[in-house]
C-alpha positions in Angstrom: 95.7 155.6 110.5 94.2 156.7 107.6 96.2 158.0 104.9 94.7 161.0 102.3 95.2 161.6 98.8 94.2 165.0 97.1 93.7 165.7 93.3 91.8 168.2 91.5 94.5 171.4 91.5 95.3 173.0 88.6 95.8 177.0 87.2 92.2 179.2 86.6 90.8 182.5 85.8 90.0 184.8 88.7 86.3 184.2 89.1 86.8 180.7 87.8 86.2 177.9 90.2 87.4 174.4 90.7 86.6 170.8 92.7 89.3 169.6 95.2 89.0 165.7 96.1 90.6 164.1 99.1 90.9 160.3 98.9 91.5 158.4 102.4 92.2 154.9 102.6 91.0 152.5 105.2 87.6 151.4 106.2 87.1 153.8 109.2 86.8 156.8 107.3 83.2 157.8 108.2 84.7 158.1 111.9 86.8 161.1 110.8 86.2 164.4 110.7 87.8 166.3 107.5 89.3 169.6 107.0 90.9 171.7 104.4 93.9 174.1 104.9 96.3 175.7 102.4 99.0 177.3 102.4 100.4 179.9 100.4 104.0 181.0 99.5 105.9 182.4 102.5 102.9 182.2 104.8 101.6 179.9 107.2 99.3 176.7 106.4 95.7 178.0 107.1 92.5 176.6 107.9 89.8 176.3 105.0 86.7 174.4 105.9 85.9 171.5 107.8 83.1 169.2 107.8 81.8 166.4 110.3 82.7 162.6 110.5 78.7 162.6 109.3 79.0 164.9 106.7 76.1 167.5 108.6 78.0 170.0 109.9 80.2 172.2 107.7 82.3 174.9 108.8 84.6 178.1 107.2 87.0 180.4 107.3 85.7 184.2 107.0 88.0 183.4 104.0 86.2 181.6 101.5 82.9 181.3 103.1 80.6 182.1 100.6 82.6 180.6 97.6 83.6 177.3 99.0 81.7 174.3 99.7 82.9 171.1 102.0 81.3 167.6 101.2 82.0 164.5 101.7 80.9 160.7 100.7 82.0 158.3 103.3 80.7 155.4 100.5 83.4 156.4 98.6 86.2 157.1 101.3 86.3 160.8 99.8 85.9 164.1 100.8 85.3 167.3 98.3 86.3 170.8 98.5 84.3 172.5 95.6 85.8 176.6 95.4 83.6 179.2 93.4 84.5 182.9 92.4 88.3 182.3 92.9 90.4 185.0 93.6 94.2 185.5 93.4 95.1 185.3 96.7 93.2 182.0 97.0 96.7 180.4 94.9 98.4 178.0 97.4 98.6 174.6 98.2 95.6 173.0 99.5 95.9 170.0 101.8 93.1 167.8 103.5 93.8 166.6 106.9 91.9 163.8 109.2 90.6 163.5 113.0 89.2 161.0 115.1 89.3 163.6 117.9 86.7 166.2 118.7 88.6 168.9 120.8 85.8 171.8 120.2 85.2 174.5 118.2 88.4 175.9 119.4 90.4 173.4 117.5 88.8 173.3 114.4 90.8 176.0 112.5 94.0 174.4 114.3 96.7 172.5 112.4 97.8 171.1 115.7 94.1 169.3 116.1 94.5 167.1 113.0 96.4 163.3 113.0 96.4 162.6 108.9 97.6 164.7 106.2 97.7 164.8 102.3 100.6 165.7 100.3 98.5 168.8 99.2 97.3 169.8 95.5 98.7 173.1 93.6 95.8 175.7 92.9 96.8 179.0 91.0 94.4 181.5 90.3 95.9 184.0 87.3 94.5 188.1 87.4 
């Protein structure tokens, strides 16, 4: 099972933007697809983006799509959530989770769908 690693959170400007980066161990990593949730306080973990075990296919949330971009290098066993025009209610904890599975489309924005999770990176976005 491969096990994540996220970095990259930290406290911006509205209208600011910053990089996530998910770190996975193991050497199957290019076999997984990759997905971003967050989660913010008092509310339910949410899905982000996601992004094929090729790195071809991206997909978002009505959310942030338009200011975030998914990415990935499977050289490097990492995958990259880069977030642009930040907005307040974008603050919460941001985690990256891992599939082997496809399920569909369905099960995409679905916490349930996903085997391997990160310990999740702080982003605050001050007014």
């Amino acid at each position: 099972q491969v096990q994540l690693v996220e970095s990259g959170g930290g406290l911006v400007q509205a209208g600011g933007s910053l990089r996530l980066s998910c770190a996975a161990s193991g050497r199957s990593f290019s076999r997984y697809n990759m997905a971003w949730f967050r989660q913010a306080p008092g509310k339910e973990r949410e899905f982000a983006a996601w992004i094929s075990s090729s790195g071809t296919i991206p997909s978002y949330s009505d959310s942030v799509n338009g200011r975030f971009a998914i990415s990935r290098d499977n050289a490097k066993n990492t995958v990259y959530l880069q977030m642009n025009s930040l907005k307040p209610e974008d603050t919460a904890v941001y985690y990256c989770a891992a599939t082997q599975t496809w399920r569909g489309w369905a099960y995409v924005p679905q916490s349930g769908s996903y085997d391997a999770w990160g310990q999740g990176t702080q982003v605050t976005v001050s007014s």
